[in-house]
PyMOL CGO cylinders between C-alpha atoms (Angstrom):
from pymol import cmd
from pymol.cgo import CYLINDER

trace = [
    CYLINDER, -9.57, -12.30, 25.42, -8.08, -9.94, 22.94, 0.3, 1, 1, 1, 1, 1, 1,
    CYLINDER, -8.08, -9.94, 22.94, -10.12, -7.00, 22.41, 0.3, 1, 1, 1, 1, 1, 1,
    CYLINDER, -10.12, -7.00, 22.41, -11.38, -5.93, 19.10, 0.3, 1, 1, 1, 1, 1, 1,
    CYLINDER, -11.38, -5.93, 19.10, -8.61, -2.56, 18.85, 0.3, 1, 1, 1, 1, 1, 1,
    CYLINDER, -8.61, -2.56, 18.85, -5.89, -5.03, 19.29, 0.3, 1, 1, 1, 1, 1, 1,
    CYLINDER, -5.89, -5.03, 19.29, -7.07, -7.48, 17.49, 0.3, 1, 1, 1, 1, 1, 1,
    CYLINDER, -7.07, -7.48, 17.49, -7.87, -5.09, 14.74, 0.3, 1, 1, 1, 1, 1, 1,
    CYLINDER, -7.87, -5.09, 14.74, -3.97, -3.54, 15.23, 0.3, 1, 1, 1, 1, 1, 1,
    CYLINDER, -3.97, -3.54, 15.23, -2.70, -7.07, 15.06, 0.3, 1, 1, 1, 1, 1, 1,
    CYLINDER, -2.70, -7.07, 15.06, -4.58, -7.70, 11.70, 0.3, 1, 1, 1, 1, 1, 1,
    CYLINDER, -4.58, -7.70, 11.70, -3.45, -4.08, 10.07, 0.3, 1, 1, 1, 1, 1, 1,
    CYLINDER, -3.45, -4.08, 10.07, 0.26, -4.39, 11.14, 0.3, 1, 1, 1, 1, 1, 1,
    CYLINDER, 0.26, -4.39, 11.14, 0.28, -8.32, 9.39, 0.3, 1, 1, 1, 1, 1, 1,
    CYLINDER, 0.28, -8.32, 9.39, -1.14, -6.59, 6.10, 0.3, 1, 1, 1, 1, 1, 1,
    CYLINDER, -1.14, -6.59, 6.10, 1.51, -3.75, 5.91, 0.3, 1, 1, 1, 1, 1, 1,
    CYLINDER, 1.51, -3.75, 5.91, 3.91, -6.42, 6.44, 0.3, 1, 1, 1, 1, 1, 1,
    CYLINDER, 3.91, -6.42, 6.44, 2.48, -8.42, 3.27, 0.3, 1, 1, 1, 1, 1, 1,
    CYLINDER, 2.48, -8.42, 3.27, 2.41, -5.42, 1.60, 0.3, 1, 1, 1, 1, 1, 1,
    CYLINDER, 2.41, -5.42, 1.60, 5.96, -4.36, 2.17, 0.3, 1, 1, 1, 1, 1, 1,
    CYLINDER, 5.96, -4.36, 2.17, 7.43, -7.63, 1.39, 0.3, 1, 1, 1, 1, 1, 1,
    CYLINDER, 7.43, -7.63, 1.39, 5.40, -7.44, -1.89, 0.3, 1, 1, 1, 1, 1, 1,
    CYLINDER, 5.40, -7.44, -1.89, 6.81, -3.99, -2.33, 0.3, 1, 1, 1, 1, 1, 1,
    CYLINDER, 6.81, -3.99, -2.33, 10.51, -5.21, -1.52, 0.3, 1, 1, 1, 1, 1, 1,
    CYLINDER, 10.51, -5.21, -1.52, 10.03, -8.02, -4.34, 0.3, 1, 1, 1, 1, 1, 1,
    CYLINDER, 10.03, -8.02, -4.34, 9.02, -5.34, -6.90, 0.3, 1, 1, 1, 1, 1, 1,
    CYLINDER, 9.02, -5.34, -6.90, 11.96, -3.01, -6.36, 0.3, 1, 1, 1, 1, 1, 1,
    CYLINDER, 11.96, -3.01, -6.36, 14.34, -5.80, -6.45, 0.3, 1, 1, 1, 1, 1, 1,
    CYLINDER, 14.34, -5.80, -6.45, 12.60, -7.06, -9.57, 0.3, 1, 1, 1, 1, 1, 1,
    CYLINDER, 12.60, -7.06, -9.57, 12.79, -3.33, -10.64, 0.3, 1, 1, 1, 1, 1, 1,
    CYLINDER, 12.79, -3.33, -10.64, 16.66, -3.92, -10.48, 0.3, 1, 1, 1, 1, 1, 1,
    CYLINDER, 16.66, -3.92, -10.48, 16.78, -1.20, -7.71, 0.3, 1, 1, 1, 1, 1, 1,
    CYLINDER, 16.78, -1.20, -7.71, 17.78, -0.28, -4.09, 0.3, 1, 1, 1, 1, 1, 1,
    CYLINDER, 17.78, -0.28, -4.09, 16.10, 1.56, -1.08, 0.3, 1, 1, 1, 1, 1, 1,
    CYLINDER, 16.10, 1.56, -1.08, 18.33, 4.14, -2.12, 0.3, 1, 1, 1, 1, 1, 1,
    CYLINDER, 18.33, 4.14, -2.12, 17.49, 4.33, -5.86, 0.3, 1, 1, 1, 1, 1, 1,
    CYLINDER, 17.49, 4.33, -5.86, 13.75, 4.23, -4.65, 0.3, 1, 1, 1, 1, 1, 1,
    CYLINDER, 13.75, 4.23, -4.65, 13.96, 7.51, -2.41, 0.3, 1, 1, 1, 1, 1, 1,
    CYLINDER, 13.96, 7.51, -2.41, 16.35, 9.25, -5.00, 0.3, 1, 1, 1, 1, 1, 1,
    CYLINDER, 16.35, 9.25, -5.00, 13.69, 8.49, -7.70, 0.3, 1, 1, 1, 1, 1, 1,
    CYLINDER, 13.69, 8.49, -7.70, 10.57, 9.38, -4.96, 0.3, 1, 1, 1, 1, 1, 1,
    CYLINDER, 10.57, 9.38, -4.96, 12.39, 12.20, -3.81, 0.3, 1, 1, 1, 1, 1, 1,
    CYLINDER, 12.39, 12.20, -3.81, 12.52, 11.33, -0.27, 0.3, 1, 1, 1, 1, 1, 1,
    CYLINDER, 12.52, 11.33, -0.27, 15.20, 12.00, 1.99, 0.3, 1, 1, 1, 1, 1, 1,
    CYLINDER, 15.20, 12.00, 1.99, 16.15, 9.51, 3.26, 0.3, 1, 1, 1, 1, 1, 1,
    CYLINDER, 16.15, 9.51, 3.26, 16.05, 5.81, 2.02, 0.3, 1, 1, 1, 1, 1, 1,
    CYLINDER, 16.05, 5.81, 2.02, 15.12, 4.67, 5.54, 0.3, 1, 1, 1, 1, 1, 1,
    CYLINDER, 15.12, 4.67, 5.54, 11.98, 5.51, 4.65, 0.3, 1, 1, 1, 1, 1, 1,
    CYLINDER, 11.98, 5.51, 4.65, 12.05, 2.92, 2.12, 0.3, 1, 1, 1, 1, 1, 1,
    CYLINDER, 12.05, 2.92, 2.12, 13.10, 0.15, 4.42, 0.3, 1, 1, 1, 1, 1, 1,
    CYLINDER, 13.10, 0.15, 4.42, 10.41, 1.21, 7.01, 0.3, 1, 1, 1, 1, 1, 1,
    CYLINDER, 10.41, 1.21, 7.01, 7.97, 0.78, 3.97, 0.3, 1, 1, 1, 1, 1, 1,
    CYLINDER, 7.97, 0.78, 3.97, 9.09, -2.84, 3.25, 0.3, 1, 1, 1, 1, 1, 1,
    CYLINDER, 9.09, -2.84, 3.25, 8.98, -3.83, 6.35, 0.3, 1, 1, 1, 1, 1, 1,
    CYLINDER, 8.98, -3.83, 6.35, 5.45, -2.96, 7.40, 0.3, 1, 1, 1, 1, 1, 1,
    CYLINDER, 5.45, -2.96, 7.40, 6.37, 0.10, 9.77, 0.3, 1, 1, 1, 1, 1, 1,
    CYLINDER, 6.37, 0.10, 9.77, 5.72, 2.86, 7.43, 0.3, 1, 1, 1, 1, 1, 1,
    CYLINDER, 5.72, 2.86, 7.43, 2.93, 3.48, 4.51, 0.3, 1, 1, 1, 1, 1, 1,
    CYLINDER, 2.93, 3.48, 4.51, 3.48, 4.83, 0.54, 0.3, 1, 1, 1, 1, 1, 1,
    CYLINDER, 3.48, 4.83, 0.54, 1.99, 8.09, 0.92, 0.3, 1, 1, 1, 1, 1, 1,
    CYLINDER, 1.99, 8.09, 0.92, -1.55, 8.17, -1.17, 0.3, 1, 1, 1, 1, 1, 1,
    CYLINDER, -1.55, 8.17, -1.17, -0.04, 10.94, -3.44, 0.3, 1, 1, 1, 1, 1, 1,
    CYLINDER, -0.04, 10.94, -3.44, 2.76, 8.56, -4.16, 0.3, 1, 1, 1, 1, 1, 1,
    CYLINDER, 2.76, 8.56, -4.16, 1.30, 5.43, -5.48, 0.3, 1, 1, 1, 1, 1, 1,
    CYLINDER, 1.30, 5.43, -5.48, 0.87, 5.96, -9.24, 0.3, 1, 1, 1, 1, 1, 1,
    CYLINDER, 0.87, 5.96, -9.24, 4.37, 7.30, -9.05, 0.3, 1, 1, 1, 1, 1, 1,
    CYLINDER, 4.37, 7.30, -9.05, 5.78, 4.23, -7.57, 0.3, 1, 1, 1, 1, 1, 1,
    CYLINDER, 5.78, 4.23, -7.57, 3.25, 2.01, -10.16, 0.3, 1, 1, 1, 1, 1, 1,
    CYLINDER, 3.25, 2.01, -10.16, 5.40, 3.43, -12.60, 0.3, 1, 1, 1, 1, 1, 1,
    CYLINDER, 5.40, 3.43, -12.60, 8.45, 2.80, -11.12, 0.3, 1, 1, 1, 1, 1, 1,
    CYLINDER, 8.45, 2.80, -11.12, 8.26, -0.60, -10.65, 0.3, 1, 1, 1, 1, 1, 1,
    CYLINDER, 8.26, -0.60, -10.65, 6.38, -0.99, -14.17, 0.3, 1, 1, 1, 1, 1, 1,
    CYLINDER, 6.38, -0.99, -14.17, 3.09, -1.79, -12.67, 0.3, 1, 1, 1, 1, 1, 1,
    CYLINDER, 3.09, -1.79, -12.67, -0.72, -0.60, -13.98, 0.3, 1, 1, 1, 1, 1, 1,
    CYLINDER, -0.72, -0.60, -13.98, -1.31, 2.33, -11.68, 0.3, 1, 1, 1, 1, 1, 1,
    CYLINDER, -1.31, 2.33, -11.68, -5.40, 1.37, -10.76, 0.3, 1, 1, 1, 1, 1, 1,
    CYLINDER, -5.40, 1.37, -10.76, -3.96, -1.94, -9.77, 0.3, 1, 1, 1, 1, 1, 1,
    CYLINDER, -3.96, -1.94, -9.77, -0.94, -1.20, -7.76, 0.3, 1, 1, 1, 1, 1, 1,
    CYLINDER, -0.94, -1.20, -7.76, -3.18, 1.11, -6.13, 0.3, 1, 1, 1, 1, 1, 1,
    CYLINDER, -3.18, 1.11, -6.13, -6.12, -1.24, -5.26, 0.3, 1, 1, 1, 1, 1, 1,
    CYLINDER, -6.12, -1.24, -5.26, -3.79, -3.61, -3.85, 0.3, 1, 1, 1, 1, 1, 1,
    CYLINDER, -3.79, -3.61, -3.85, -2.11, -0.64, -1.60, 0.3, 1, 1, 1, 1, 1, 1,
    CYLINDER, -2.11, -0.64, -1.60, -5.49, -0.27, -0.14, 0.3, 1, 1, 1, 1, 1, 1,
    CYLINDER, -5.49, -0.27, -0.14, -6.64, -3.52, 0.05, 0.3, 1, 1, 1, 1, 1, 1,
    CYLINDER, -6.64, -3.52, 0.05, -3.64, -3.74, 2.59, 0.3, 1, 1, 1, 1, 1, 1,
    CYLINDER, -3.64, -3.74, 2.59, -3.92, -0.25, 4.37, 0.3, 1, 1, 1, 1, 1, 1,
    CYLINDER, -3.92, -0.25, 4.37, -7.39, 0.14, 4.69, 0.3, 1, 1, 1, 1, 1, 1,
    CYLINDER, -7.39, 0.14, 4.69, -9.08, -3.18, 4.18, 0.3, 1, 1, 1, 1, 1, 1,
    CYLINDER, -9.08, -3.18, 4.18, -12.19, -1.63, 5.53, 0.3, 1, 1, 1, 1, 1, 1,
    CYLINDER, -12.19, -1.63, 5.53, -12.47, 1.07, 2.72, 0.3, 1, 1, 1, 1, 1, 1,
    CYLINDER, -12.47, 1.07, 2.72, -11.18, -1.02, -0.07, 0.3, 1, 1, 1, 1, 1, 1,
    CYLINDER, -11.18, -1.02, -0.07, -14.42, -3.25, 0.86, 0.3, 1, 1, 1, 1, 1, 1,
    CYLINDER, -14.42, -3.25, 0.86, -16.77, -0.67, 0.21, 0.3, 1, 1, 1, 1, 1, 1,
    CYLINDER, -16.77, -0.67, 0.21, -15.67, -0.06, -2.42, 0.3, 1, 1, 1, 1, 1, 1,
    CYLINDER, -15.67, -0.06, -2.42, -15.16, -3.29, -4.62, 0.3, 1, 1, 1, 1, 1, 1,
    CYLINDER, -15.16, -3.29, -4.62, -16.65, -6.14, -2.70, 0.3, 1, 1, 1, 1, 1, 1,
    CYLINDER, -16.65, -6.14, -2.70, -19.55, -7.58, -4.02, 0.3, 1, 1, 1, 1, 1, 1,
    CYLINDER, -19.55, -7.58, -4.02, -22.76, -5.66, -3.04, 0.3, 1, 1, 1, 1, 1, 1,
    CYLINDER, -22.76, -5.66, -3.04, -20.85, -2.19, -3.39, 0.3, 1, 1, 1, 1, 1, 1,
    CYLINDER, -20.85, -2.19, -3.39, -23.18, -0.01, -5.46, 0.3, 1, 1, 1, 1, 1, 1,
    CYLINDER, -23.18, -0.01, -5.46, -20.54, 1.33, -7.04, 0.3, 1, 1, 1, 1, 1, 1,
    CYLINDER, -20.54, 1.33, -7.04, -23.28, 4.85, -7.33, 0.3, 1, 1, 1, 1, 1, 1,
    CYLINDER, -23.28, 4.85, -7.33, -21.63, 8.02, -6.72, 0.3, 1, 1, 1, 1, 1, 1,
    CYLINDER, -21.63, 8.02, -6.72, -24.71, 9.70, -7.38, 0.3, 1, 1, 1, 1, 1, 1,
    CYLINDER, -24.71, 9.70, -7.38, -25.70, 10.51, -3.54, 0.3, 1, 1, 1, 1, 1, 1,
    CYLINDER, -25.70, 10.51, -3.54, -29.61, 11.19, -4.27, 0.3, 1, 1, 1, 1, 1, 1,
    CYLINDER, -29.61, 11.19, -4.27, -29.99, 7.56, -5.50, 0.3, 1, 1, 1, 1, 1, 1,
]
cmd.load_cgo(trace, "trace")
């Protein structure tokens, strides 16, 4: 029987995979390459952008509205679906149904 870390490994290494083939389909919709991507990003290397696409590497958090508006997408969107596929577990709590959606602590 699996145990719940691998199984939960498993799971998070399928959703950067989705993720990175939905990123892949937006740059070449974008009309550009891995290397057009970094140059634009300001990476070094545009290996980085392959390891992205295929599920072995993340867009950095400070990153994400930048490459929103690269690839002509609405920023709070592009974002939500980032996290839905990095950190399923935190994009729950915060927009499932039942989140309180109160920031307000002493509530």
């Amino acid at each position: 029987m699996a145990s719940k870390t691998h199984r939960s490994t498993h799971t998070a290494r399928k959703l950067r995979k989705a993720i990175g083939i939905y990123l892949q389909r937006l740059r070449q919709q974008a009309g550009f390459t891995q290397l057009q991507v970094a140059e634009q990003m300001g990476y070094q290397y545009f290996t980085f952008v392959a390891q992205i696409e295929h599920g072995r590497s993340r867009v950095p958090p400070d990153d994400w509205t930048s490459w929103a508006v690269l690839y002509k997408q609405d920023p709070q969107t592009f974002s939500r679906r980032l996290l839905m596929h990095y950190d399923p577990h935190v994009y729950k709590a915060c927009f499932s149904q039942g989140a309180s959606g109160n920031d307000d602590e002493s509530s």
